[in-house]
SEZA-276412 format. One record per residue (C-alpha): x, y, z. Coordinates in nm, 2 decimals, padded with zeros to 4 digits. Example, Ala and Ser with C-alpha at 12.3 -4.5 7.8 and 13.67 -1.06 7.14 Angstrom:
<pts>
{pt {01.23, -00.45, 00.78}}
{pt {01.37, -00.11, 00.71}}
</pts>
This chain:
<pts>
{pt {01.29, -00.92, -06.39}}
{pt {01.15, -00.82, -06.03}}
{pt {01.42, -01.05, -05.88}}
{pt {01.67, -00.88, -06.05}}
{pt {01.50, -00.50, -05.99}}
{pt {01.49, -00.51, -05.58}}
{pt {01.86, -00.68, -05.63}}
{pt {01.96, -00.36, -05.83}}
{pt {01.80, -00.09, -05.61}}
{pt {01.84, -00.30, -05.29}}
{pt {02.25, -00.23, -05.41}}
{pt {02.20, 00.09, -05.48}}
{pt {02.00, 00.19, -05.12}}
{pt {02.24, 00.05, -04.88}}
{pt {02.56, 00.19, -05.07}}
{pt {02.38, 00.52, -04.97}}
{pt {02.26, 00.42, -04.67}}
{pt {02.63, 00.33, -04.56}}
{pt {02.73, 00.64, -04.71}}
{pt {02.54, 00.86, -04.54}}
{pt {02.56, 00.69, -04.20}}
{pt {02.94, 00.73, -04.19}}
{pt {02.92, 01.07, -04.35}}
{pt {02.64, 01.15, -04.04}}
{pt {02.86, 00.99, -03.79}}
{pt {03.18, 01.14, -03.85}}
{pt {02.99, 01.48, -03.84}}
{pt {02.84, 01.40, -03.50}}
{pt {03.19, 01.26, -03.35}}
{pt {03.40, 01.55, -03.51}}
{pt {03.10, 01.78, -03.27}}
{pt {03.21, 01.59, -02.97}}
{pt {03.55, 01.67, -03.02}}
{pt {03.56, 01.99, -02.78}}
{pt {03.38, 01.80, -02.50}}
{pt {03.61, 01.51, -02.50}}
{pt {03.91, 01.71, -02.50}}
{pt {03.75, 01.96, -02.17}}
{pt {03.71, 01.60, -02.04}}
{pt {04.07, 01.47, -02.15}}
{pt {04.22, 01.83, -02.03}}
{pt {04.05, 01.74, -01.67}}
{pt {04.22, 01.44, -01.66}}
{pt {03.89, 01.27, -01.65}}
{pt {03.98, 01.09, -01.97}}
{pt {04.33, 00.92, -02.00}}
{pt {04.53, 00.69, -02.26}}
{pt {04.27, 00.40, -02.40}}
{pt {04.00, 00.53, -02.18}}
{pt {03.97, 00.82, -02.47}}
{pt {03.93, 00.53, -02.73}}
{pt {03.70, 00.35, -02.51}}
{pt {03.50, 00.67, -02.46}}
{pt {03.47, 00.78, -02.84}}
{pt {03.35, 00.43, -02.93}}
{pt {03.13, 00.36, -02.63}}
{pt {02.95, 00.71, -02.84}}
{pt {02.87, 00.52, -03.18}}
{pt {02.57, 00.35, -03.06}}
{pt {02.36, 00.68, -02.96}}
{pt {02.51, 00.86, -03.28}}
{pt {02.37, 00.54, -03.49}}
{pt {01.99, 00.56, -03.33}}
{pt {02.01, 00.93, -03.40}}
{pt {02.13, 00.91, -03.77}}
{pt {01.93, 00.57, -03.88}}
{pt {01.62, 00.78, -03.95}}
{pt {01.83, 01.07, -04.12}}
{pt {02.07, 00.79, -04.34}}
{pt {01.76, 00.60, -04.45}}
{pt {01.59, 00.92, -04.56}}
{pt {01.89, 01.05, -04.76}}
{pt {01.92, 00.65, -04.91}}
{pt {01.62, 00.68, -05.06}}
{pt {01.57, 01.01, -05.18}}
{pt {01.95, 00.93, -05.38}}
{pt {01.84, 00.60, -05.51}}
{pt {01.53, 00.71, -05.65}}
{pt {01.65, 01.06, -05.80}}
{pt {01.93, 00.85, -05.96}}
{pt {01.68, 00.65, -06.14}}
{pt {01.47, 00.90, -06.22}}
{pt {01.73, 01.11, -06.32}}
{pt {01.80, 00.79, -06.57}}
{pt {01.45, 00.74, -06.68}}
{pt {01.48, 00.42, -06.52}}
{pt {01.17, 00.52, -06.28}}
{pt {00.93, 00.62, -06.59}}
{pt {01.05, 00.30, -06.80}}
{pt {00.95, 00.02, -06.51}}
{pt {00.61, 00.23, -06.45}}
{pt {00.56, 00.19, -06.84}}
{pt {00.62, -00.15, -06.82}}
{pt {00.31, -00.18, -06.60}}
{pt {00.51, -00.19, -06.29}}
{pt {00.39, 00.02, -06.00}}
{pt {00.62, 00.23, -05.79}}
{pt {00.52, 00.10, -05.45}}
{pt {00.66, -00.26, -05.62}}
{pt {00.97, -00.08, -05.72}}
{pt {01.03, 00.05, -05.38}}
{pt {00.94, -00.26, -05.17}}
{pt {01.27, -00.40, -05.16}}
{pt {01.43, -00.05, -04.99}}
{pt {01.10, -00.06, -04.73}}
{pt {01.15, -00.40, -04.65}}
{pt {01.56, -00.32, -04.56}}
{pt {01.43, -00.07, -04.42}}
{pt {01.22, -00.21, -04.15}}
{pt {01.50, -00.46, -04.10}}
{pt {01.75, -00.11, -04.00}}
{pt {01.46, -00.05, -03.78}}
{pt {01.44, -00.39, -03.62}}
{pt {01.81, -00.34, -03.58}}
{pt {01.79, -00.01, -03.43}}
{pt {01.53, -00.15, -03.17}}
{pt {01.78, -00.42, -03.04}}
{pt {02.06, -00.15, -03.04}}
{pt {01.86, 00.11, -02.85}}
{pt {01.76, -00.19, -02.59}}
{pt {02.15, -00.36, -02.55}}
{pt {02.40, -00.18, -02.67}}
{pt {02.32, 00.15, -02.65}}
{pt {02.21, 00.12, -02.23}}
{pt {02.54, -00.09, -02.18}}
{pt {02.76, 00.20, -02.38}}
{pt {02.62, 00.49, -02.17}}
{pt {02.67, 00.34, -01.85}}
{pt {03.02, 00.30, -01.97}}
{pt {03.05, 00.66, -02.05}}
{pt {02.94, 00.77, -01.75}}
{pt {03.18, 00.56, -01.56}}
{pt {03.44, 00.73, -01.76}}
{pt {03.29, 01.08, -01.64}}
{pt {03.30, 01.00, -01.34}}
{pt {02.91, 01.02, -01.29}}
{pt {02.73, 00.79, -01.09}}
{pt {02.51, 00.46, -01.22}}
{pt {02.31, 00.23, -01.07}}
{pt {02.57, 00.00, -00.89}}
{pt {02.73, 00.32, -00.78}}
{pt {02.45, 00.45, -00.62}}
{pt {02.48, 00.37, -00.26}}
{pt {02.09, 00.34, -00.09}}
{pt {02.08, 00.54, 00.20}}
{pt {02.01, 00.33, 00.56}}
{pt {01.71, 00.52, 00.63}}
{pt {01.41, 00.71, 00.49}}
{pt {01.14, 00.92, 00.65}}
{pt {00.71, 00.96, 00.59}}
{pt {00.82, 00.59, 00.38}}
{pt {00.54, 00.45, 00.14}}
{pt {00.51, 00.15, -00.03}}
{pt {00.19, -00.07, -00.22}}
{pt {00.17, -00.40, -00.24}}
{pt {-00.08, -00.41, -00.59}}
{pt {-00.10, -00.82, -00.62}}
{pt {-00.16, -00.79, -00.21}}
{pt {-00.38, -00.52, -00.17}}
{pt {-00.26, -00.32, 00.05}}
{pt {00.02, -00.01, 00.16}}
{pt {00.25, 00.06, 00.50}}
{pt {00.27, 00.41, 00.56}}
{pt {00.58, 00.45, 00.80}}
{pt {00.70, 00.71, 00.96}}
{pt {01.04, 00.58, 00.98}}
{pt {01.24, 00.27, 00.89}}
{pt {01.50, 00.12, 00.88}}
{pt {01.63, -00.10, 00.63}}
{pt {01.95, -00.17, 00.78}}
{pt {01.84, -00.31, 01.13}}
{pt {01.45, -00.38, 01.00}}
{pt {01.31, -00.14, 01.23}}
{pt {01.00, 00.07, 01.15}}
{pt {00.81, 00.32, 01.38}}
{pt {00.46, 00.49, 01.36}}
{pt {00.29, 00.24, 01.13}}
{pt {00.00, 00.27, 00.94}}
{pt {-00.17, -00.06, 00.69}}
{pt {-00.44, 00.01, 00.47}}
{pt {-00.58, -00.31, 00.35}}
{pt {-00.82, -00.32, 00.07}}
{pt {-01.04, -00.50, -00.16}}
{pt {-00.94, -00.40, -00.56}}
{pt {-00.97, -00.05, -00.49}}
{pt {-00.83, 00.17, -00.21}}
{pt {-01.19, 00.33, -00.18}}
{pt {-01.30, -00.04, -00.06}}
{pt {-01.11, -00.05, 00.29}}
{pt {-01.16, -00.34, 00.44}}
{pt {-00.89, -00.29, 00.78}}
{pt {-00.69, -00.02, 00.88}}
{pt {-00.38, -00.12, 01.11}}
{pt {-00.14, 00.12, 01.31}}
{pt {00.14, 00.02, 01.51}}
{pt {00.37, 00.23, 01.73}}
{pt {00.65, 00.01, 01.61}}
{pt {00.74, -00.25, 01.41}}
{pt {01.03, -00.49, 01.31}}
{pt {01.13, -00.76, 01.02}}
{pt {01.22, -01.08, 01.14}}
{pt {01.45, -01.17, 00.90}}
{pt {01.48, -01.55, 00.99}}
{pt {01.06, -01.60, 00.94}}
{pt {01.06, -01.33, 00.66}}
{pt {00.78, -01.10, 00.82}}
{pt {00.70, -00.80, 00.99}}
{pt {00.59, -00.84, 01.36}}
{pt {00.40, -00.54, 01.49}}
{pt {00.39, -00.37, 01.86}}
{pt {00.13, -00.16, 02.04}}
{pt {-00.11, -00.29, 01.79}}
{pt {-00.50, -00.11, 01.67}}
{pt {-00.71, -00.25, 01.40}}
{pt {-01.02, -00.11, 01.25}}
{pt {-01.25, -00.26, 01.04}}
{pt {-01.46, -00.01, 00.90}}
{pt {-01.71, -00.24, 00.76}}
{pt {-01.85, -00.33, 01.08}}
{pt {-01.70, -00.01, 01.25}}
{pt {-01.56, -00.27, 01.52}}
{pt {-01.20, -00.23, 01.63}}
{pt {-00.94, -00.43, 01.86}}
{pt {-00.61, -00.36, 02.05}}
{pt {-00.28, -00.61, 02.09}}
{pt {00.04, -00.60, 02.22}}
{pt {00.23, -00.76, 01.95}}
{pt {00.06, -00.84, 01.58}}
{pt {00.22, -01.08, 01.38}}
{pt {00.00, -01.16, 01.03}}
{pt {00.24, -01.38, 00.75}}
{pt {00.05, -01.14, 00.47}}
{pt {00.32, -00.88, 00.54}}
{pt {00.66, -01.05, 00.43}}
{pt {00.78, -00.74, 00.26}}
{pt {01.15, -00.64, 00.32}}
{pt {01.30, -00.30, 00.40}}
{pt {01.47, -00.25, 00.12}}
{pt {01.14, -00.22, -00.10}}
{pt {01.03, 00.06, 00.12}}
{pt {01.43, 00.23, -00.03}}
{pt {01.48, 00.27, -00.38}}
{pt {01.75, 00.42, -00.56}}
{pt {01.66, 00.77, -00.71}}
{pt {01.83, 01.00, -01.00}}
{pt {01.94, 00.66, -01.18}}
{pt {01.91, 00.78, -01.59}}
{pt {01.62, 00.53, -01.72}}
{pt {01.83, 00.57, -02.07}}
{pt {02.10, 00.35, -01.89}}
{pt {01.84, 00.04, -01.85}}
{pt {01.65, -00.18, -02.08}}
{pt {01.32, -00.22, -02.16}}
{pt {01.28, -00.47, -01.87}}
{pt {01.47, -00.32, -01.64}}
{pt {01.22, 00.02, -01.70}}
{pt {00.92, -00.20, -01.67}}
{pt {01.08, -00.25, -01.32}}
{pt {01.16, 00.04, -01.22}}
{pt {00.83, 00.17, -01.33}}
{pt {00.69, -00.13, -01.09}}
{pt {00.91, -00.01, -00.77}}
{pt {00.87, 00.37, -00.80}}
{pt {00.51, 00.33, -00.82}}
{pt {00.52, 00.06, -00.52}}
{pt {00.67, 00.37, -00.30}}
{pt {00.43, 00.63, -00.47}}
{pt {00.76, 00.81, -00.67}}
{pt {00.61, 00.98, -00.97}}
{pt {00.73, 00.75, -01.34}}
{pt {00.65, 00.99, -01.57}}
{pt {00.99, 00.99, -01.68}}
{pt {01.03, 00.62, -01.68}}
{pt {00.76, 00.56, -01.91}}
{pt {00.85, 00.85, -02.14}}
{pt {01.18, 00.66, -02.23}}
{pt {00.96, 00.31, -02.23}}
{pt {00.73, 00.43, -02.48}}
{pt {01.04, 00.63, -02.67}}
{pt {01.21, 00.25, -02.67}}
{pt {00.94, 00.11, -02.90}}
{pt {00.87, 00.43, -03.08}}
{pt {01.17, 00.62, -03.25}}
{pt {01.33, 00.29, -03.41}}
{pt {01.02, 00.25, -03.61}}
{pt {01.11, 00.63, -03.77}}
{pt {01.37, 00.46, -03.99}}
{pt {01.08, 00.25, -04.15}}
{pt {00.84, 00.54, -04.17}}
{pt {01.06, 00.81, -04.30}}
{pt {01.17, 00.59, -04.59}}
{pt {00.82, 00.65, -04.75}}
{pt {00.91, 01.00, -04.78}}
{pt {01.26, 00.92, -04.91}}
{pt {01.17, 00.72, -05.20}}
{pt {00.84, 00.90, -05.31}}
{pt {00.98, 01.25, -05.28}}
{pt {01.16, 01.22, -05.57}}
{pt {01.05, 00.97, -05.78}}
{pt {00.89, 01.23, -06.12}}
{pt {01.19, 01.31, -06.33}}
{pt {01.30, 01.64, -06.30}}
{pt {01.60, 01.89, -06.45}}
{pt {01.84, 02.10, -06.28}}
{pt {01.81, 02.28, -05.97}}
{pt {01.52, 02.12, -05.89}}
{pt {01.60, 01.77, -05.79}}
{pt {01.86, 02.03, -05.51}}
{pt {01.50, 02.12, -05.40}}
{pt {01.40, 01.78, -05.35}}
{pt {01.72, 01.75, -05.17}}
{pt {01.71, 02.02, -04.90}}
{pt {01.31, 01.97, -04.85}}
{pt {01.40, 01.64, -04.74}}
{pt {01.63, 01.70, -04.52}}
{pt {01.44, 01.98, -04.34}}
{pt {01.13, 01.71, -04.34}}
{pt {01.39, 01.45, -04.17}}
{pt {01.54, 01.71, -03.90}}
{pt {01.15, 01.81, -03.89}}
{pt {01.07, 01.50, -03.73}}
{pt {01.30, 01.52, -03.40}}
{pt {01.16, 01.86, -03.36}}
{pt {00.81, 01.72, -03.37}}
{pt {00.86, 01.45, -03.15}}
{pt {01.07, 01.67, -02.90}}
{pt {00.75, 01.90, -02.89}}
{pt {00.52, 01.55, -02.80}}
{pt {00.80, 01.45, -02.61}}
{pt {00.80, 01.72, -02.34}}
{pt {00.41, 01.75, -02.36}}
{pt {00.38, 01.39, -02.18}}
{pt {00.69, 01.47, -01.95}}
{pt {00.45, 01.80, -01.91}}
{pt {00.11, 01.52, -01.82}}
{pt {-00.04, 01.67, -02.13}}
{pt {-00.07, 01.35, -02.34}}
{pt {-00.01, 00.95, -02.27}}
{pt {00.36, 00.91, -02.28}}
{pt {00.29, 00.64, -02.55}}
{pt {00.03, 00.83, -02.73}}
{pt {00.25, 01.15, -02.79}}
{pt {00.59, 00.89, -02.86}}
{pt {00.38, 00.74, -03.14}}
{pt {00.22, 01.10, -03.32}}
{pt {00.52, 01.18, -03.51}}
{pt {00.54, 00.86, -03.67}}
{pt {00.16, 00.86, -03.76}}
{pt {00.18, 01.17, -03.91}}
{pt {00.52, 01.13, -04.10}}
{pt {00.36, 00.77, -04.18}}
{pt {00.06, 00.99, -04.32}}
{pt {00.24, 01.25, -04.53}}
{pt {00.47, 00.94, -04.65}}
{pt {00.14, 00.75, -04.77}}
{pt {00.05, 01.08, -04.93}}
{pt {00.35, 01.12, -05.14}}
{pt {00.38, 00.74, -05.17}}
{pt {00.04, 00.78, -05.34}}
{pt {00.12, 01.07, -05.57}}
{pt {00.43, 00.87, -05.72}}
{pt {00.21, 00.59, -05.85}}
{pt {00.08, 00.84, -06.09}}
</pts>
């Protein structure tokens, strides 16, 4: 009988689930419409390029929706059967409701799963195609510029950080040099180096330094050379040149780890970076949490208008839930909260008040 019970409302959840997703998405594209014909009437966007452009959109419109058409699913399944008595017959047969419902929550952390892979793949690889098609720069586009003034960058598994005045990465020539080297923490300084010059020799894969000081504040000693040469410091100019302005929605979760890795080598601020990191492994798991809502909402048999209730209260709850994590959302882009800590709040607390009503449908 339980075989045959998540088989029947397992049916009955994805037809609605489909349903509403196409419904969802259709109501999303058809809002595009007057930006891709301003882009189509600027000849940005010509013959299959306007094909390729509308379905290079599917995969953000489907992340936005999944939360949304798994909500809708499952407040339509189980109003249906309530609706039918269905609900009140299985619960008088001894069955309890979160056993009725597992088979929707366990599709529905499989939708969630699939939303995280989409999100991480297809979605980064569809956006960069999109704004290829606008025109708009991405990160092979981006040309690095030859040379870069006040330059920074740490070496964290080396322990230590070039402060340059100027380099270049073209040529490999740096001038006004500073070296902080250091044991665990900056605070512990164990030599300070400063060079009038400096250049990469490309063929041995290090820096060779001219007009040489070095301080060791330890011992408060200190000693002068011509020409410094120490095989410690094999860093190239490039990592001293990063690109800027690339959107951190265009990469995947390893290529953001990265990035994170370099802008924080050259002392760029991340905070944006590692909003869309913890966003990554956050907002897929909203599919799996709002479905609590869904299914409990309106699982007690009720007449009339007020199942309409049920309807509209859930999908003010469901649009609730991009407003609330919006509002965390700009607090850690803000440094108010832990980008991860503020991208995982909304799905606590819509994971609490799904428990809540989870619990109130058992009796």
């Amino acid at each position: 009988m339980i075989k045959k019970l998540d088989i029947y409302i397992s049916k009955y959840f994805l037809k609605y689930f489909f349903i509403s997703s196409f419904s969802f998405l259709v109501i999303f594209l058809l809002a595009q419409m007057f930006k891709i014909m301003k882009y189509i009437n600027d000849g940005r966007l010509v013959g299959k390029n306007i094909f390729i452009y509308i379905l290079n959109l599917i995969p953000k419109i489907f992340i936005d929706i999944a939360p949304l058409s798994v909500l809708l699913a499952g407040l339509i399944t189980i109003s249906i059967m309530s609706s039918n008595l269905e609900i009140i017959s299985l619960k008088t047969a001894g069955i309890r409701f979160f056993r009725i419902v597992a088979a929707p929550l366990v599709i529905s952390f499989i939708i969630s799963i699939f939303v995280f892979f989409v999100y991480n793949s297809i979605y980064t690889n569809s956006l960069e195609k999109i704004n290829l098609l606008r025109g708009r720069e991405t990160e092979d586009t981006i040309k690095l510029p030859d040379t870069k003034e006040n330059a920074f960058f740490r070496n964290i598994e080396g322990n230590y950080l070039y402060l340059m005045k100027e380099i270049n990465r073209i040529d490999g020539k740096a001038k006004n040099i500073q070296i902080v080297i250091y044991e665990n923490k900056i605070a512990n300084l164990k030599e300070i180096i400063t060079a009038k010059s400096g250049t990469y020799n490309k063929e041995e894969k290090v820096w060779v330094f001219k007009d040489v000081n070095i301080y060791y504040p330890e011992t408060k000693e200190e000693k002068t050379l011509a020409e410094y040469k120490n095989e410690k410091f094999i860093d190239k100019p490039d990592n001293f040149i990063r690109v800027k302005g690339i959107d951190p929605r265009m990469q995947d979760i390893k290529g953001l780890k990265k990035s994170i890795k370099e802008q924080k080598s050259i002392g760029e601020d991340t905070k944006t970076y590692l909003v869309e990191l913890a966003k990554r492994y956050s907002f897929p798991f909203a599919s799996f949490i709002v479905a609590f809502i869904g299914l409990s909402v309106s699982s007690k048999y009720v007449r009339g208008g007020k199942s309409t209730i049920n309807l509209v209260i859930c999908i003010v709850v469901g649009y609730g839930y991009y407003i609330v994590s919006g509002a965390f959302e700009a607090m850690s882009l803000n440094g108010i909260l832990n980008p991860f800590i503020a991208s995982w709040l909304p799905n606590l607390i819509y994971l609490g008040i799904g428990l809540y009503f989870m619990n109130r449908a058992e009796y």
